[in-house]
Each structure stands twice: as structure tokens, then as C-alpha cells.
N, C-alpha and C positions, 0 to 999 in steps of 0.2 A: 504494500500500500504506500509506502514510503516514497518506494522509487517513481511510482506513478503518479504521487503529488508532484514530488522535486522534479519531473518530466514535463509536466503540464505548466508549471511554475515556468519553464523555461522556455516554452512554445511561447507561453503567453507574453512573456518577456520582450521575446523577439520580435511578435506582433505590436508591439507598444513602438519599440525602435523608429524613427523617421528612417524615411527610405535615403539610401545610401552610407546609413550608417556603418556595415559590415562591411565596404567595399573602400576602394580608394577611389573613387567615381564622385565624392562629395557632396553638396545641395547642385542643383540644377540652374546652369547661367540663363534668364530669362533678357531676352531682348529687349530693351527698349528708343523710345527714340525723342529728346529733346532740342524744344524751339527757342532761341529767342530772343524775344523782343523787345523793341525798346519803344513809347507810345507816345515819346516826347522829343522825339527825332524823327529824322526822315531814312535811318537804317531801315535794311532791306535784312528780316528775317533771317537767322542762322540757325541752321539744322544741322543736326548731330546724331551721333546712332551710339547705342553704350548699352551697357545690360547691368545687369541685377538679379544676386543670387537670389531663388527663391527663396520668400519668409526675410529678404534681407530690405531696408530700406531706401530713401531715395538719395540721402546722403551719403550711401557705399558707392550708387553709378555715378553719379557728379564729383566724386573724388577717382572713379575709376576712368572717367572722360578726360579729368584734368591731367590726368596721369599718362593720358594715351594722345590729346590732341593739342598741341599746343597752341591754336587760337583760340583754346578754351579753356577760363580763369574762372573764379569765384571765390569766394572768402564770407565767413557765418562770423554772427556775435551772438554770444550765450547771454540769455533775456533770465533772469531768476526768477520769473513766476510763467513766461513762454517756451521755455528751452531757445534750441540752434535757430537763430532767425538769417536768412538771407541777406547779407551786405550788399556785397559787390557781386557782378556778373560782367565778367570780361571789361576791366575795368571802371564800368559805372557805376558805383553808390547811388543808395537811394539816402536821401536824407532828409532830418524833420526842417532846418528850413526852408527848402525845397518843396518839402509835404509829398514826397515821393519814396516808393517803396518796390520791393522786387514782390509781385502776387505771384505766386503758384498756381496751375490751372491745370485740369488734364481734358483733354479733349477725344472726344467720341463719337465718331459718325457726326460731327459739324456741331457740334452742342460740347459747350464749356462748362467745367463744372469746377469751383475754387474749390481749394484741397483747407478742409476742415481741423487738420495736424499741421506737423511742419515735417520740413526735409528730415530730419531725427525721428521723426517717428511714422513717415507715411510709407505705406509699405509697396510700389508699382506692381501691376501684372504683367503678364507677357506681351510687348507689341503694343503696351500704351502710352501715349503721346503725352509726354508733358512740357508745358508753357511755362516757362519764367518772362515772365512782361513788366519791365519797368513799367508804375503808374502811380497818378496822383491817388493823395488819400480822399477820398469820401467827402464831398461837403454837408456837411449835418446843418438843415433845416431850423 
């Protein structure tokens, strides 16, 4: 009875495991592909292709971008009640006299959707577009 528990215990084990854990094969590099923008100039759109391990964030592929494309820069500052907020993007700052900011956006079959986290904590899927667009803040009514 013993060995039959300690057997099953072990099945079960391995079942729990993320896939590629036994293997030297690792998480799975998902594609994606970043834009961008700037909404307060007359630059013309930069597109980029870069990926991200599965379950891994958006701030692994834009350090993995920066790492492989050299006309592609960025730089974050750690907010203590936001986390990593987006600075710079290929040189441009956004900044409060300005009242401009880098949004995040991901885009899907032509519909834009702001990303509700930040680069630290949003997680891409396979083959999805995301927008960094310099833009103004909000004018509140």
C-alpha cells in the first residue's frame, strides 16, 4: 500500500510541474510585436518585433528589444505606490511640465485597449501588438 501511495504521490507531482520543466527546452518564447509613437511630432511610427517568455512580462521583451536592436532605447522610474512606470522611449521623456506621458496600449483587430498594469507587471500573449505613444495627460473638466 505504501509503494502505491509514494507512486501516485509522484504521478501527481509531475502532473503539477509547468510544462518544460523536466526538459532543457525551458518556458516557451512567444512573439510579439511593438509600435511606437510619438503624438506630438510629426515621426512616422516605429515597429519592432521581440518576444516574451511565456507567463513572462512586458518589461522582459523591451529589455530583450533593447538588447537586440539598437535604435531601440527606453529607460522606467520606480513610482512607490505604481511600480516601473515608463520614462523614456528612444530618447523622448514624457514629462509633468510638458503634461506628457508614455501610454501603453495593445491593439487588436483595429480596437485599442490601455493596459490596466504596467510594463512590470502586464503579462503579452502570443503575436500581440503593443503601442507605446507618447501623449498628453487628460484634461479634467
Amino acid at each position: 500500500m505504501e509503494l502505491a501511495t509514494t507512486a501516485l504521490l509522484s504521478v501527481g507531482f509531475l502532473l503539477l510541474l509547468p510544462q518544460g520543466t523536466l526538459t532543457n527546452k525551458g518556458p516557451e518564447s512567444l512573439p510579439i510585436r511593438v509600435t511606437v509613437e510619438n503624438d506630438l511630432s510629426n515621426m512616422a511610427p516605429e515597429s519592432y518585433s521581440s518576444s516574451v517568455v511565456e507567463g513572462g512580462v512586458l518589461l522582459g521583451a523591451l529589455r530583450r528589444l533593447q538588447e537586440t536592436q539598437q535604435d531601440f532605447k527606453f529607460t522606467v522610474k520606480e513610482d512607490p505606490d505604481f511600480g516601473l512606470l515608463l520614462q523614456s522611449v528612444n530618447g523622448v521623456a514624457g514629462g509633468e511640465r510638458e503634461q506628457t506621458y508614455w501610454e501603453i496600449l495593445s491593439e487588436s483587430s483595429g480596437e485599442y485597449t490601455r493596459l490596466d498594469v504596467g510594463i512590470g507587471c502586464y503579462k503579452p500573449t502570443a503575436n500581440e501588438h503593443i503601442i507605446l505613444r507618447l501623449s498628453i495627460w487628460p484634461q479634467h473638466i
